[in-house]
Structure formats: structure tokens, C-alpha cells
C-alpha positions as CSV (number, residue, x, y, z in Angstrom):
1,X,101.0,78.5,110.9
2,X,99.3,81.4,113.1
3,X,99.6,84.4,110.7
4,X,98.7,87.8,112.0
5,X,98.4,90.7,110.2
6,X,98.6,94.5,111.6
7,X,96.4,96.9,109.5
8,X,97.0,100.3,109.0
9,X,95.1,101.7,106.2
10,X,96.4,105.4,105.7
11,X,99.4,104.2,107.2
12,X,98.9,107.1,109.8
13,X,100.2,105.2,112.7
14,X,103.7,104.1,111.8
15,X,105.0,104.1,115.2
16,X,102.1,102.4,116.9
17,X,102.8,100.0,113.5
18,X,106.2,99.3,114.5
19,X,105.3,98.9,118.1
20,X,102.7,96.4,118.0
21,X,104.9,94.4,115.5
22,X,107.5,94.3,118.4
23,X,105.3,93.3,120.9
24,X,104.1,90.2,118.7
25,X,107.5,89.3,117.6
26,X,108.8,87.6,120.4
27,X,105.7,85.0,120.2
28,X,106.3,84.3,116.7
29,X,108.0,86.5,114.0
30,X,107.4,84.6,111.0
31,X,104.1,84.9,111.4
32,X,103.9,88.7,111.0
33,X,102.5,90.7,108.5
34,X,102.5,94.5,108.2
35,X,99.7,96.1,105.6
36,X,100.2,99.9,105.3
37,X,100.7,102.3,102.1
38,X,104.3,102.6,101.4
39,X,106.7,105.1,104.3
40,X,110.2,104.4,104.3
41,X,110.4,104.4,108.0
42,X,107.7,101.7,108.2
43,X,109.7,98.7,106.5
44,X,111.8,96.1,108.4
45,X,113.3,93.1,106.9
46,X,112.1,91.1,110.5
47,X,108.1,91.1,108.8
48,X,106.2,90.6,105.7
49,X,105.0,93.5,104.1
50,X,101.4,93.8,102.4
51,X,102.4,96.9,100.5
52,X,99.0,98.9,100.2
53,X,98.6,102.0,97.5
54,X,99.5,105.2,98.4
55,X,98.2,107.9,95.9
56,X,100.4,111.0,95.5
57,X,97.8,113.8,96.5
58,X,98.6,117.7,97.6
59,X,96.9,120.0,99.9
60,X,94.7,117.4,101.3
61,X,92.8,115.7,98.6
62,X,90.3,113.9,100.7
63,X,88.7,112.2,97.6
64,X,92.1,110.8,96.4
65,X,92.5,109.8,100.1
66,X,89.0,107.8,100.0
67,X,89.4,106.3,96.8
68,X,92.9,104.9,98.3
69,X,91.2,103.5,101.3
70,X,88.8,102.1,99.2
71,X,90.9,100.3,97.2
72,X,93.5,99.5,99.8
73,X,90.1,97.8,101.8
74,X,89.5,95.8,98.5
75,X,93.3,94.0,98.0
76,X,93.1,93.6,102.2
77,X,90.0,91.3,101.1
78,X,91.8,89.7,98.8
79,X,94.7,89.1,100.4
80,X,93.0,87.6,103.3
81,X,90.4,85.2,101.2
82,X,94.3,84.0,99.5
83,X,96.3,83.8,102.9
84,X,93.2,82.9,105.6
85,X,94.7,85.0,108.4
86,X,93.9,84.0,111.9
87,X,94.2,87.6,113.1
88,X,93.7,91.0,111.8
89,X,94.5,93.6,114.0
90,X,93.4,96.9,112.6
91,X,95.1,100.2,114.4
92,X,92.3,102.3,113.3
93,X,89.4,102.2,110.9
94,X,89.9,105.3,108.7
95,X,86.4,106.4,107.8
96,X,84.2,105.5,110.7
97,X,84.6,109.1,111.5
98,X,82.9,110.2,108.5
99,X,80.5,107.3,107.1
100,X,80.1,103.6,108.9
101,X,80.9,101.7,105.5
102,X,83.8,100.1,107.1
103,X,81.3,97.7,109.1
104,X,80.5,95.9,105.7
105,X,83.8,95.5,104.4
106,X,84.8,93.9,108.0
107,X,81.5,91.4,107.8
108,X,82.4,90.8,104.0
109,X,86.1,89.5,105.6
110,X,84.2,87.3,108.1
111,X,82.2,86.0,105.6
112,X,85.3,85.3,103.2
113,X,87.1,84.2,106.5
114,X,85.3,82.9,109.1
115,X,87.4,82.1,111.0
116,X,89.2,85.1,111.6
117,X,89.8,86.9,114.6
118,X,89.1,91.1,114.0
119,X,91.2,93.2,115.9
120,X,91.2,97.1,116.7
121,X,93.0,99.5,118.7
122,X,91.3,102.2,119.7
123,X,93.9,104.9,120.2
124,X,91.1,107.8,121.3
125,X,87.1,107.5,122.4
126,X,86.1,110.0,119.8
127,X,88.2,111.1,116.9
128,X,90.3,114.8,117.4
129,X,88.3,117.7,117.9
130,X,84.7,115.9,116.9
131,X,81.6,118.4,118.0
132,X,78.7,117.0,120.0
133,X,77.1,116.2,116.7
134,X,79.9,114.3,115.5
135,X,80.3,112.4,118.5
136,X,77.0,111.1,118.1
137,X,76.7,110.1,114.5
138,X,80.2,108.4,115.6
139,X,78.7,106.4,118.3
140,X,76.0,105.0,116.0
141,X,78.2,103.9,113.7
142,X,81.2,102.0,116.5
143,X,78.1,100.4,118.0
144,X,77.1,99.2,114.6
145,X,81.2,98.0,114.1
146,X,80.9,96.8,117.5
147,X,79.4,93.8,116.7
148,X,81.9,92.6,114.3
149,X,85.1,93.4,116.0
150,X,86.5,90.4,117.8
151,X,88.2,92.3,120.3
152,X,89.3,95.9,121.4
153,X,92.4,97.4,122.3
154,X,93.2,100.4,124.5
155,X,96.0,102.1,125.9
156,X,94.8,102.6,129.8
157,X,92.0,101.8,132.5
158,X,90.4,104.9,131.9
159,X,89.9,104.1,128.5
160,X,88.7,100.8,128.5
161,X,85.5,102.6,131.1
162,X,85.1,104.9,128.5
163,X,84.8,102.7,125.2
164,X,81.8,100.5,127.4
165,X,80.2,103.6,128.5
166,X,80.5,105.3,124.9
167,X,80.0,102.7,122.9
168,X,78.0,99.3,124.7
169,X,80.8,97.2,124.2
170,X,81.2,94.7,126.4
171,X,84.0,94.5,129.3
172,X,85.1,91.1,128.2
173,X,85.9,92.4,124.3
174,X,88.2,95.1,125.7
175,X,91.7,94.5,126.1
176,X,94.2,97.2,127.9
177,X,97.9,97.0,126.3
């Protein structure tokens, strides 16, 4: 069975979530998985969930935050090496705007997985309000993921210009949706 899972780490897109599930539902239902820390408005009985932590945190706690990523990356291993997922589509990788760790974890799923097919939509170019500096530490590090990710997904045209002029990634891998 063609299994697909939709990957959202800080569950911090629940409406892009809910929307992409749509989308894939009318090709097969069954075969959809949702993977996102627990928000009551991101469960429907139509898909399987893959509940991932969520640690109770206030005024921020970005360490409580990274250490939830980090174990939320480490069950999405394991849960893929189980179920051998034909597609992961990611809606955002949650620390490639601060360190580029997340290419390991996604070459660590290949290698558990070949076979798999890694998605990512990439809502924005750079992430909100990122300096010059930023931008550029950034871009080392997307053209480092680049070359694991299956396949891109953007929103417009414009976009999909912008992600092969950013980021060297070629026209082919880039889907507009």
C-alpha cells in the first residue's frame, strides 16, 4: 500500500497540515498519515495520526523546544524504519534556520529507508525577518539539505525562481502547488 506521511515537527503549520491532507485524500485516504505534536484542531478521524511529543514550556523555552524536536526527529526514524513509508512530506524543517543538523537525520532516514521519497514545502525563501548574515549561513545549510530532499514544494511561480536562484536547486526538483 502507498503510505504517505505529512511531517510537521513543531506542529506550527496546522492549517497547511490539514490542507495538504485534503489534497492527498481524494487519491488515497487510507494511506495518510499525519505526524505533528498534539493540537486539538489538528486531529480528524479521516487519517492516521503519528502523535509526536509536545513539551509543556512557557515564555518561549527554546531549549525545551529543541530537545522536543530532537526527540520527535528520533520516534519519526523509528517509525519510518517500522512502517517503510514511500513518502515523507515535511512542511518545514524546524532548525535549518539555526544549525543544518536536520540534513543528517534526513540521510540517516534514507539510509534506514531507501527507498523513500523526501518531501518539503517551502512556505518562504528565507525564514521571517532573517538579516543578511542569517540569510547566508541559511543558504549554506538548504544547499547542504538540498541534496537529500527528493522534491520541493512552493506556493507560486515566483517562488519556485527564487528557491533555484537562492539555493542551486534544480528546476526539475521544484514543484508549484
Amino acid at each position: 500500500m502507498y503510505k504517505n506521511i505529512i511531517v510537521d515537527i513543531s506542529g506550527k503549520v496546522p492549517l497547511y497540515d490539514h490542507a495538504l491532507c485534503s489534497a492527498l485524500e481524494s487519491e488515497s485516504p487510507e494511506s495518510i498519515v499525519l505526524a505533528t505534536p498534539f493540537q486539538q484542531d489538528c486531529y480528524s478521524p479521516k487519517y492516521k495520526v503519528c502523535k509526536l511529543l509536545r513539551l509543556k514550556r512557557k515564555n518561549g523555552g527554546k531549549m525545551l523546544k529543541a530537545i522536543e524536536g530532537l526527540i520527535n526527529y528520533c520516534y519519526l526514524t523509528m517509525k519510518v524504519l517500522l512502517n517503510k513509508y514511500e513518502v515523507i512530506h515535511f512542511q518545514w524543517l524546524p532548525f535549518l534556520e539555526y544549525i543544518g543538523f536536520e540534513r543528517y537525520i534526513l540521510s540517516i532516514i534514507k539510509i534506514v529507508s531507501p527507498r523513500v521519497r523526501l518531501i518539503l514545502t517551502q512556505h518562504n525563501i528565507y525564514p521571517h525577518n532573517s538579516t543578511e548574515e542569517q540569510k547566508t549561513k541559511y543558504r549554506r545549510r538548504m544547499r547542504k539539505v538540498n541534496k537529500v530532499i527528493d522534491k520541493f514544494v512552493v506556493h507560486t511561480e515566483s517562488s519556485k525562481i527564487a528557491l533555484i536562484k537562492a539555493f542551486g536547486i534544480s528546476k526539475d526538483k521544484i514543484e508549484v502547488i
